[in-house]
N, C-alpha and C positions, 0 to 999 in steps of 0.2 A: 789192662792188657789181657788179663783172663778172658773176659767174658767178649773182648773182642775178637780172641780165637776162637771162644765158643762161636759164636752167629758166624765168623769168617767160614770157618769148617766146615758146620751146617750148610751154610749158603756153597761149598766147592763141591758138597757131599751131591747136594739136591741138583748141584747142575753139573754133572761129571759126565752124562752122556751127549752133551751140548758139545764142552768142550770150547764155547763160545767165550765174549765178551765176561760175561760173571765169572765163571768160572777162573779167565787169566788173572781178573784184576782183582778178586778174593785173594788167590795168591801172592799176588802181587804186596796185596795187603797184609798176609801171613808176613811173607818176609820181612816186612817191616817190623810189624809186634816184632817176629824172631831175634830179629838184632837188637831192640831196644832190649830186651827179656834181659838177654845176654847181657849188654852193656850191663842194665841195671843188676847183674848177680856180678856182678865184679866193682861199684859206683854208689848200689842202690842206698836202702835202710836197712839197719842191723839182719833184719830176718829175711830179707827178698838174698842175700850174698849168697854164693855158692859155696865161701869159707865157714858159712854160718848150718847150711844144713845136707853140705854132701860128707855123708859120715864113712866110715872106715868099713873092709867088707865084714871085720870080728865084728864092730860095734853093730851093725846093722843083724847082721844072724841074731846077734844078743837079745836085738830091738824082734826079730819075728818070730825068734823060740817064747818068747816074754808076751809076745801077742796071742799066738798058736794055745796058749796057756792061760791066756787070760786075764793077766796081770802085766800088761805094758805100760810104761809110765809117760803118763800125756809130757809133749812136749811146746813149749810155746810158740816154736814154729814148725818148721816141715818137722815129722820125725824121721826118720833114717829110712825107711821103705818108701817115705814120701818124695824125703830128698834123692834118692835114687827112680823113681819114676820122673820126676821134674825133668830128670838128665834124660833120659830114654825119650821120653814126649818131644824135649828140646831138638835130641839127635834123629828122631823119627820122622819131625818135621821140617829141620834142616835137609834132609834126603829126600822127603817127598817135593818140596818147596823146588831144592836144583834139578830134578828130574822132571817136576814138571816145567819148568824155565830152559830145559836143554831143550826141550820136545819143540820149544818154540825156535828158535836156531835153524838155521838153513840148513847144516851142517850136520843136527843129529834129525830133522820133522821125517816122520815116518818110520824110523827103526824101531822095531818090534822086540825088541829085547829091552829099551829103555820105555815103550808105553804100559810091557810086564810088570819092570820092575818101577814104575811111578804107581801101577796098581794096587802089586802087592803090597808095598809102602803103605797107601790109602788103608789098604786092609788092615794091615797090622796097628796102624794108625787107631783106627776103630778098636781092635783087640787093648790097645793099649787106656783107651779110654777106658773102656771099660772097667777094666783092671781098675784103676783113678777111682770111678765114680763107686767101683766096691768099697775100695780102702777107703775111701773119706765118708761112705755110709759107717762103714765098721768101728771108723774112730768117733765117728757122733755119738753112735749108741756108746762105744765103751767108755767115753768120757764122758757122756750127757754133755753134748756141747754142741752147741748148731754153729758148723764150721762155711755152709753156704751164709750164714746172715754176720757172721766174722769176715768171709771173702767182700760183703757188700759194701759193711761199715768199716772193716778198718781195725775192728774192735776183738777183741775173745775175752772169753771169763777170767777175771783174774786172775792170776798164777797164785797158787798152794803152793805150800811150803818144799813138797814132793814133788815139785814140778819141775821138768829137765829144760834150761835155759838153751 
């Protein structure tokens, strides 16, 4: 589902001034991952659940003063700055996804207040990536873990005895 958001995005990104055919049915395809994503953090395996890495707003401060510092302690799945981007990405996409499906509607096509806010959505969408592709460089280096070839396979480096389940 990752990396099918990835290319879907990419591909709504590249053709966003089209507006065309690509464009609908990427989203279209968005919305689908979105709801699987979903199901699967309420259905999935141990570490895809929403029970398993949306952490508490102390525990997560805990987790970025502990980072900020240089000493955070790897976790086997999302860690808590993680599991709280997941929810923003989720939520960021769910809003861009219905605003861009309202725009298609007889009822809203043309209002200029909903192709603003389907925009600035996309934008923020992007700022949010970002954000993403910092924090999981930052966790690579600070754990010596290559978390993209972990996303591929399935797999991560064994859990240490210090490692937060």
């Amino acid at each position: 589902m990752h990396w099918g958001l990835v290319v879907c995005i990419a591909l709504s990104w590249w053709s966003r001034e089209d507006l065309g055919p690509l464009h609908e049915r990427t989203g279209y395809v968005v919305i689908a991952i979105l709801v699987a994503r979903i199901l699967w953090g309420f259905a999935g395996t141990p570490y895809a659940r929403f029970t398993q890495f949306v952490r508490s707003p102390r525990t997560t401060l805990t987790y970025a003063r502990a980072a900020l510092h240089g000493n955070a302690p790897r976790y086997l799945g999302h860690n808590p700055l993680g599991g709280w981007m997941v929810m923003a990405l989720l939520a960021c996409l769910a809003l861009l996804t219905f605003t861009g499906w309202l725009y298609t509607t007889d009822m809203f096509w043309g209002y200029g207040w909903l192709a603003t806010l389907h925009e600035a959505t996309a934008w923020t969408l992007l700022a949010l990536i970002a954000l993403h592709v910092c924090g999981m460089l930052w966790t690579c280096w600070a754990h010596r873990e290559n978390l993209v070839k972990a996303m591929v396979t399935g797999k991560k480096t064994a859990p240490l005895e210090q490692d937060v389940v």
